[in-house]
DOMARZA-955940 format. One record per residue (C-alpha): residue in three letters; z, y, x. Coordinates in steps of 0.1 Angstrom, whole numbers, padded with zeros to 4 digits, always signed. Layout:
N
ALAZYX ...
***
This chain:
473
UNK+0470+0121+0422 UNK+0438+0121+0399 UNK+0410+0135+0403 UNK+0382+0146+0380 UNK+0351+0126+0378 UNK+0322+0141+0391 UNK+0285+0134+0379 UNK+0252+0145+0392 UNK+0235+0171+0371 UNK+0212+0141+0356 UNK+0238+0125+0347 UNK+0252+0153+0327 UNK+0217+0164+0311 UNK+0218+0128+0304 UNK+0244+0121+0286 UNK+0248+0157+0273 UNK+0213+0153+0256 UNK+0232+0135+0225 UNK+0250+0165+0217 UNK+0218+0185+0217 UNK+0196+0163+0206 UNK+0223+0166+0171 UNK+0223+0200+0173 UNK+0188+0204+0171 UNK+0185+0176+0145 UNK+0211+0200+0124 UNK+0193+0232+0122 UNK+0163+0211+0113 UNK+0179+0200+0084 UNK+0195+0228+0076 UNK+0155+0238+0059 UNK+0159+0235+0023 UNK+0142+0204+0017 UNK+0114+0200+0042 UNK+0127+0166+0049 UNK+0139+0137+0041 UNK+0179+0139+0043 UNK+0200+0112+0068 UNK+0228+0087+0055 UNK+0248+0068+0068 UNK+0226+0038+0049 UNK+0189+0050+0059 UNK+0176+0032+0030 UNK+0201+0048+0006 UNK+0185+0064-0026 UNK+0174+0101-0018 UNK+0168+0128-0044 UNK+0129+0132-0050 UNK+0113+0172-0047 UNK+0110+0174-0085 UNK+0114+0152-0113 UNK+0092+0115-0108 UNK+0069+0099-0134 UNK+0075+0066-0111 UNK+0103+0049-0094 UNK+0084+0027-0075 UNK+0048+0016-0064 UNK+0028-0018-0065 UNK-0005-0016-0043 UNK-0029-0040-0048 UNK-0050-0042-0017 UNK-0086-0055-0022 UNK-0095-0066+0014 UNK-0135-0060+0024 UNK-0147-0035+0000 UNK-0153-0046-0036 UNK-0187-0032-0052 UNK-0176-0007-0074 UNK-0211-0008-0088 UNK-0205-0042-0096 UNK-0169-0038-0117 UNK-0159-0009-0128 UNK-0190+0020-0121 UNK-0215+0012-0147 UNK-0249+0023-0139 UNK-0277+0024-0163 UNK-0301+0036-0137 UNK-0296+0016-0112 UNK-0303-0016-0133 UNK-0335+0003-0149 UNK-0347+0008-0116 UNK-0338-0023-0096 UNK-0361-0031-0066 UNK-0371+0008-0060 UNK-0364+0031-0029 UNK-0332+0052-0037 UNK-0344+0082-0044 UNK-0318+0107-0029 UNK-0309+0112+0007 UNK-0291+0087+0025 UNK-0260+0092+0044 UNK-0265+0106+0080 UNK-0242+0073+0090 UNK-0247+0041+0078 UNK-0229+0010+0088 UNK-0260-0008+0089 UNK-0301-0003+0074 UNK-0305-0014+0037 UNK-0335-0011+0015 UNK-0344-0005-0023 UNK-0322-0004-0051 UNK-0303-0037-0059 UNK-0293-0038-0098 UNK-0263-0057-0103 UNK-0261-0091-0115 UNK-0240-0090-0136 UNK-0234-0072-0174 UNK-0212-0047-0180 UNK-0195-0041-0221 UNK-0176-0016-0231 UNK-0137-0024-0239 UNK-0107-0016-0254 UNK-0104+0018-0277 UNK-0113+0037-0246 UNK-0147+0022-0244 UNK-0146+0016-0203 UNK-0175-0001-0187 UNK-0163-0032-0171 UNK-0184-0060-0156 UNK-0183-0098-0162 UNK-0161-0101-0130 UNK-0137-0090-0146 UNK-0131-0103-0185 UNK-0087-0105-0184 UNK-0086-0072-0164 UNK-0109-0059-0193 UNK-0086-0064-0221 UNK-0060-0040-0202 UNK-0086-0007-0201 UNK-0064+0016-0220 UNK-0035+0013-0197 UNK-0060+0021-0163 UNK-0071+0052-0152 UNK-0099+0053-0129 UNK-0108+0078-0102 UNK-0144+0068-0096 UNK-0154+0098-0072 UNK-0130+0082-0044 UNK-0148+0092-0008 UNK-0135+0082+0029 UNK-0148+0093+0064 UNK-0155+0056+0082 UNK-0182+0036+0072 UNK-0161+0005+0095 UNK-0134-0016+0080 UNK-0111-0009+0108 UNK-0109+0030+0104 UNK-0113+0027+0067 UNK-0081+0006+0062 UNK-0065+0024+0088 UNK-0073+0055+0065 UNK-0066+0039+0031 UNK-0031+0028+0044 UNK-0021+0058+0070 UNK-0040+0085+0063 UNK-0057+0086+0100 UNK-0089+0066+0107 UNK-0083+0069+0145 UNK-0047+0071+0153 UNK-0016+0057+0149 UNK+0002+0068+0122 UNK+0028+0062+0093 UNK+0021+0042+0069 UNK+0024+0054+0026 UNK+0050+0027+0024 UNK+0068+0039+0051 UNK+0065+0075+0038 UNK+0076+0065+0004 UNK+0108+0045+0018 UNK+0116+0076+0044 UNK+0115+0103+0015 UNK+0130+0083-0017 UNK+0147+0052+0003 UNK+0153+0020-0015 UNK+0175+0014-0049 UNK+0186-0018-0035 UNK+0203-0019-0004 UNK+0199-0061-0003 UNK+0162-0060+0000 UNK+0139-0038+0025 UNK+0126-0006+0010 UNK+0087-0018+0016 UNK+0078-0052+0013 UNK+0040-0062+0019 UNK+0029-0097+0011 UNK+0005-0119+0030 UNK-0008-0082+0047 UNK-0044-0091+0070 UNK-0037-0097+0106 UNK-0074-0077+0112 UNK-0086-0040+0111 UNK-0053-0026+0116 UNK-0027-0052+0117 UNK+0006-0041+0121 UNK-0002-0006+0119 UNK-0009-0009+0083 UNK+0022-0013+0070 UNK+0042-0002+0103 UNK+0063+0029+0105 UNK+0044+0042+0139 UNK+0068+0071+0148 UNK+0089+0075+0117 UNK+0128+0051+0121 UNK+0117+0017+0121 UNK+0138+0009+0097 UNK+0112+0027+0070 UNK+0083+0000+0085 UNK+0073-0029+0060 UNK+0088-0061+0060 UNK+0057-0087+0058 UNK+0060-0119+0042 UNK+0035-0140+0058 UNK-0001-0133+0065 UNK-0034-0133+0045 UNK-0044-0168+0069 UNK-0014-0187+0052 UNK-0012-0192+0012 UNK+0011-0172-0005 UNK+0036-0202-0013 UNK+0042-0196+0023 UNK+0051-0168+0023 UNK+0086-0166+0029 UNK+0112-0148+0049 UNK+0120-0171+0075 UNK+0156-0187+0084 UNK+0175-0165+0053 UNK+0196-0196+0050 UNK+0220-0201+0078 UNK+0236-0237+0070 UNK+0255-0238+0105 UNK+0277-0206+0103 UNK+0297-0193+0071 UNK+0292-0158+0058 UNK+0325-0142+0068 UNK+0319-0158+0104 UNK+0280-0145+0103 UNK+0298-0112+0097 UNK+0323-0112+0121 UNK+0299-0116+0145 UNK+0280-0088+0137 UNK+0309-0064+0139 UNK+0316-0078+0173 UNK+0282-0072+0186 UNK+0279-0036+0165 UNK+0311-0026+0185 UNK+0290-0034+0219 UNK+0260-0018+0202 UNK+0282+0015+0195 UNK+0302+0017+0228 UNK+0265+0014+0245 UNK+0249+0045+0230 UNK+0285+0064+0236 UNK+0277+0056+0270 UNK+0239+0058+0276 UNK+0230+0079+0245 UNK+0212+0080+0214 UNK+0183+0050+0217 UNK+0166+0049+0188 UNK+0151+0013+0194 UNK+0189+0003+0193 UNK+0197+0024+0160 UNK+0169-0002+0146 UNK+0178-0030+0164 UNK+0213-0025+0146 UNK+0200-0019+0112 UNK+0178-0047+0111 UNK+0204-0068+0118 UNK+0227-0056+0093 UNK+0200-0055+0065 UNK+0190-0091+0075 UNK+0229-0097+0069 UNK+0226-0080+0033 UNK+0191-0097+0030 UNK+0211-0134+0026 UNK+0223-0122-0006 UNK+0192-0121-0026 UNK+0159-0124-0011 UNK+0164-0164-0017 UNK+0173-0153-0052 UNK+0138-0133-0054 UNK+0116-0159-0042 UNK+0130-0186-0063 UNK+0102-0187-0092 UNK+0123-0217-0109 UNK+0134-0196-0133 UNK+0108-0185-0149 UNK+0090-0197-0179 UNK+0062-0220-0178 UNK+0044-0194-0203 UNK+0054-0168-0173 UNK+0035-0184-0149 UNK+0006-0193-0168 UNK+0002-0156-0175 UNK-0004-0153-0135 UNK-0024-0180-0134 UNK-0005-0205-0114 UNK-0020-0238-0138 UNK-0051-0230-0117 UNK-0053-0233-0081 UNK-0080-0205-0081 UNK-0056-0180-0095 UNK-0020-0196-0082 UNK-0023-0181-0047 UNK-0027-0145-0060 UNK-0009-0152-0092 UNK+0022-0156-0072 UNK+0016-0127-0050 UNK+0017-0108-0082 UNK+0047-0124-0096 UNK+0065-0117-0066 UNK+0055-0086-0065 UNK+0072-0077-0108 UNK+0104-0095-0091 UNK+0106-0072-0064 UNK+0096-0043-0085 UNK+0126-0048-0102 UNK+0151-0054-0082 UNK+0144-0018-0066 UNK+0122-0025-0038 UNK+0105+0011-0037 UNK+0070-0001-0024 UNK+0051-0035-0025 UNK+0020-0045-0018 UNK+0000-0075-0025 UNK-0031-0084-0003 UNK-0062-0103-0013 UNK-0080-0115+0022 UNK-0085-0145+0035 UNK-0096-0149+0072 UNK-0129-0157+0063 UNK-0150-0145+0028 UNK-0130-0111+0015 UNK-0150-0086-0005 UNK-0172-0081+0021 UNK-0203-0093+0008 UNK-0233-0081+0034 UNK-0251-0110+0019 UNK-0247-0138-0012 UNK-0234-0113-0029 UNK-0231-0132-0065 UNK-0213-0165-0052 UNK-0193-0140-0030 UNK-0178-0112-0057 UNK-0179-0140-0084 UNK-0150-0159-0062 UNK-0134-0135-0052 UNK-0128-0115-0086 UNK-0118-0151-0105 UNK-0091-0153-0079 UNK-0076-0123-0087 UNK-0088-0109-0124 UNK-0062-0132-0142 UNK-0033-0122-0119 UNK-0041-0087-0121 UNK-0041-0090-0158 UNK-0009-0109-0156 UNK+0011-0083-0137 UNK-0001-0056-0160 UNK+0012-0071-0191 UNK+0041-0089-0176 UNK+0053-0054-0163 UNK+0042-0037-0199 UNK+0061-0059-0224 UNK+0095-0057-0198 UNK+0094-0019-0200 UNK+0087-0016-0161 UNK+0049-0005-0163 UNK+0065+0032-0177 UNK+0085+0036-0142 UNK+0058+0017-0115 UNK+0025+0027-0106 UNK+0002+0002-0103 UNK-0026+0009-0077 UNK-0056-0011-0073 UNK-0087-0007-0044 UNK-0103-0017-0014 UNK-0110+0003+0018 UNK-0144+0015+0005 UNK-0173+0003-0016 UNK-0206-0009-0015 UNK-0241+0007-0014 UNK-0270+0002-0044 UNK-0292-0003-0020 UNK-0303-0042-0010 UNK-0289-0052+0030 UNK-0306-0086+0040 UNK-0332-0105+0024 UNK-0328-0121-0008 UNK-0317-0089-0025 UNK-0282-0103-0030 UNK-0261-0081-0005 UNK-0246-0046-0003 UNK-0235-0029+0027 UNK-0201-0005+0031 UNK-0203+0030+0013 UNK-0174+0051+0021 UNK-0191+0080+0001 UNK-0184+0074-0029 UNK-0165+0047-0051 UNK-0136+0031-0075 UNK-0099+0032-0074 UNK-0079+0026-0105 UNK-0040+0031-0112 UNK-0022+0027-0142 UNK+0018+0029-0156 UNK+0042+0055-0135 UNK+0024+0089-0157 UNK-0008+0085-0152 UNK-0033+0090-0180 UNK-0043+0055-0200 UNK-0079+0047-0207 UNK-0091+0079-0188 UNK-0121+0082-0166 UNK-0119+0107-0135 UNK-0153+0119-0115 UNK-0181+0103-0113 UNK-0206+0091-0082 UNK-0246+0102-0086 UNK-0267+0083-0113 UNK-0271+0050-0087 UNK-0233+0050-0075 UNK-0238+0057-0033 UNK-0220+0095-0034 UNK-0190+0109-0050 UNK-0207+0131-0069 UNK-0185+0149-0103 UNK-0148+0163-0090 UNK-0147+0143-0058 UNK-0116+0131-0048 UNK-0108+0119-0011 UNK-0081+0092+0002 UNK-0060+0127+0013 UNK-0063+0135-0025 UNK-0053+0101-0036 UNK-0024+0103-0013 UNK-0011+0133-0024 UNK-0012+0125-0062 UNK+0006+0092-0053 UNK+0034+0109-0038 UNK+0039+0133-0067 UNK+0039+0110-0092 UNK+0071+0096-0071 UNK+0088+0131-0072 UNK+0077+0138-0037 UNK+0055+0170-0026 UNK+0032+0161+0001 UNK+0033+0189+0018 UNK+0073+0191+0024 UNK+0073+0152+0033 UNK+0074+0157+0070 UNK+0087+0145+0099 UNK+0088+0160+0132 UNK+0071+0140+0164 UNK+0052+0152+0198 UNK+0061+0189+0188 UNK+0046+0190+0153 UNK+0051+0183+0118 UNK+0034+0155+0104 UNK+0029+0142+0070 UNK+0010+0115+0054 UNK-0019+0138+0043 UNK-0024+0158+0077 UNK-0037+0192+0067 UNK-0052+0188+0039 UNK-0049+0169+0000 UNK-0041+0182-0034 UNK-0031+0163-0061 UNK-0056+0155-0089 UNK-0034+0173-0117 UNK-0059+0155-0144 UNK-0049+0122-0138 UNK-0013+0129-0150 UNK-0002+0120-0183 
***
């Protein structure tokens, strides 16, 4: 005779929690578009909220603060009144004390049929005005690198939360199932870490995939063992359908994990990942007139250069977001002091890449369908920090993002910071802003983009951000 097996009520609640746990997750869904939809393949393509100017996103991630005042925020009073006290009121924070005006060093021309200011920093990125549009009324809340990347990336100075990528990849997925949805390359270690391009509570599966770190040159920068010269694919595979069916008759048993549900998927996109990420970082193939364009004849340029080249092969092969970070462990935009020798290395390094990537992606027809996005955390003040008068402290209030491509507005000009360049000052427009406006021109409305954690809805912008309808083309 048989008899029924008996379990203690935690047991049942235990494994009875799948079923409700799916039920719950049904009549969630069942909310006509308030979030993303499931698959089977959590990085399949997903039907945007309205019709998308972009398919996909390139952030170019200036590490330290560049000086807007010094690039692309032309101020004619600030160099006519170099070496007097700023005349308005301070912030009520400041990172640190700094003293009278500082005019910059360097001289700004107007370019392109737009006429845009641009420094001497910057002479390749100049030629490529009437494609940019600049928001120069960008304003934070931290006045500290930490919170202020935190912020740029997440949307939350002080807590752990999603990152854009991860957002992006979570609403949209990826259009190519071989490669992760959000790819960051040579990302800082500092101010953030992980968190910057991790998925915090959102499937890991939406976190970024980094290749490298900002302390190793870019020609490092590699996904590590993607060649398996020991086992065949078709044996490779076999073993992972072995270890998924151990994998599967676990959670029938013990229940819905979602650190296994990861676990599994990395695994299998790791598998996929064998197919073409060798493929993708292969620059063999490409011209010599290619790479000269992103500046890899010069070893002041190459290291970026290839970030950015990497970044157009990504781009289109259907990698949704990618983002290229310039920071080393040591100089970065951060210039508190020896400010010229600092800003003049740092923008060589990058100003022909940049310039590369633009009109690389322009004359292959991929600039109309990917935004480009370019900025640091925050920028710097007018006033003088140190002695010497060549250094600028952080100035969250007010300062310079540019994107161009993906329908935004070519050769336009957006707000304005007061007539020295510390506040956002004409139609400010804050990170929240920026993020909402980003995630529109992907076909996404930042307030429906949700997901559900700790007994709230949560979204990228938190409670507030609209998007900057005058940016779009």
């Amino acid at each position: 005779m048989s008899y029924p097996t008996l379990h203690s009520r935690r047991e049942m609640l235990r494994q009875s929690a799948v079923g409700f746990g799916s039920l719950a997750l049904a009549s969630l869904l069942a909310e006509d578009g308030v979030r993303a939809q499931p698959s089977l393949d959590p990085l399949a393509p997903r039907p945007a909220h309205h019709a998308p100017r972009a398919k996909r996103i390139i952030f170019m991630f200036m590490k330290g603060g560049p000086s807007h005042v010094d690039t692309f925020d032309y101020k004619p009073l600030l160099q006519r009144d170099h070496g007097r006290p700023y005349p308005f009121d301070r912030p009520r924070v400041t990172f640190a004390s700094t003293g009278n005006l500082l005019g910059s060093p360097w001289r700004f021309r107007r370019h392109g049929a737009s006429g845009a200011w641009v420094s001497s920093l910057f002479p390749n990125v100049a030629r490529c005005v009437d494609d940019l549009c600049f928001v120069h009324s960008l304003h934070g809340t931290n006045a500290a690198h930490g919170g202020a990347v935190m912020k740029l990336h997440t949307g939350a100075d002080n807590f752990v939360r999603p990152s854009i990528g991860s957002w992006v990849t979570y609403g949209l997925g990826s259009e190519n199932r071989n490669l992760p949805g959000f790819v960051s390359i040579c990302p800082t270690l500092a101010h953030g870490g992980v968190n910057n391009w991790g998925s915090a509570f959102l499937p890991a599966v939406y976190q970024g995939t980094p290749l490298g770190n900002a302390s190793i040159p870019a020609v490092e920068a590699r996904v590590r063992y993607i060649r398996n010269d020991r086992l065949p694919t078709d044996v490779q595979r076999l073993q992972l359908d072995r270890l998924l069916e151990m994998n599967r008759d676990h959670q029938a048993h013990s229940g819905a994990e979602p650190s296994l549900e990861a676990r599994i998927n990395s695994f299998e996109l790791a598998f996929r990942m064998q197919r073409e990420m060798p493929e993708v970082e292969d620059l063999s193939g490409e011209s010599q007139a290619t790479l000269n364009l992103y500046g890899f004849n010069d070893p002041v340029t190459a290291n970026f250069g290839r970030q950015c080249l990497l970044a157009r092969r990504f781009a289109e092969r259907g990698v949704r977001f990618i983002q290229c970070t310039h920071s080393d462990p040591l100089v970065q935009w951060d210039q508190h002091g020896n400010l010229r020798q600092g800003h003049e290395a740092k923008a060589r390094e990058v100003d022909l890449p940049i310039a590369g990537l633009l009109t690389d992606l322009k004359a292959r027809g991929l600039l109309e369908d990917t935004l480009v996005w370019w900025g640091g955390e925050f920028g710097r003040t007018p006033t003088v920090e140190g002695g010497g008068m060549d250094g600028r402290d952080h100035n969250p209030e007010g300062f310079t993002h540019w994107l161009a491509g993906g329908g935004v507005k070519g050769g336009f000009h957006y707000g304005a910071t007061d007539d020295y360049g510390w506040h956002a000052e004409q139609d400010p427009v804050h990170i929240h802003d920026m993020h909402a406006t980003i995630l529109h021109l992907l076909g996404l409305d930042h307030e429906r983009l949700t997901y559900r954690y700790g007994g709230r809805d949560f979204r990228l912008t938190d409670v507030r951000g609209n998007v900057v309808e005058a940016l779009l083309a």
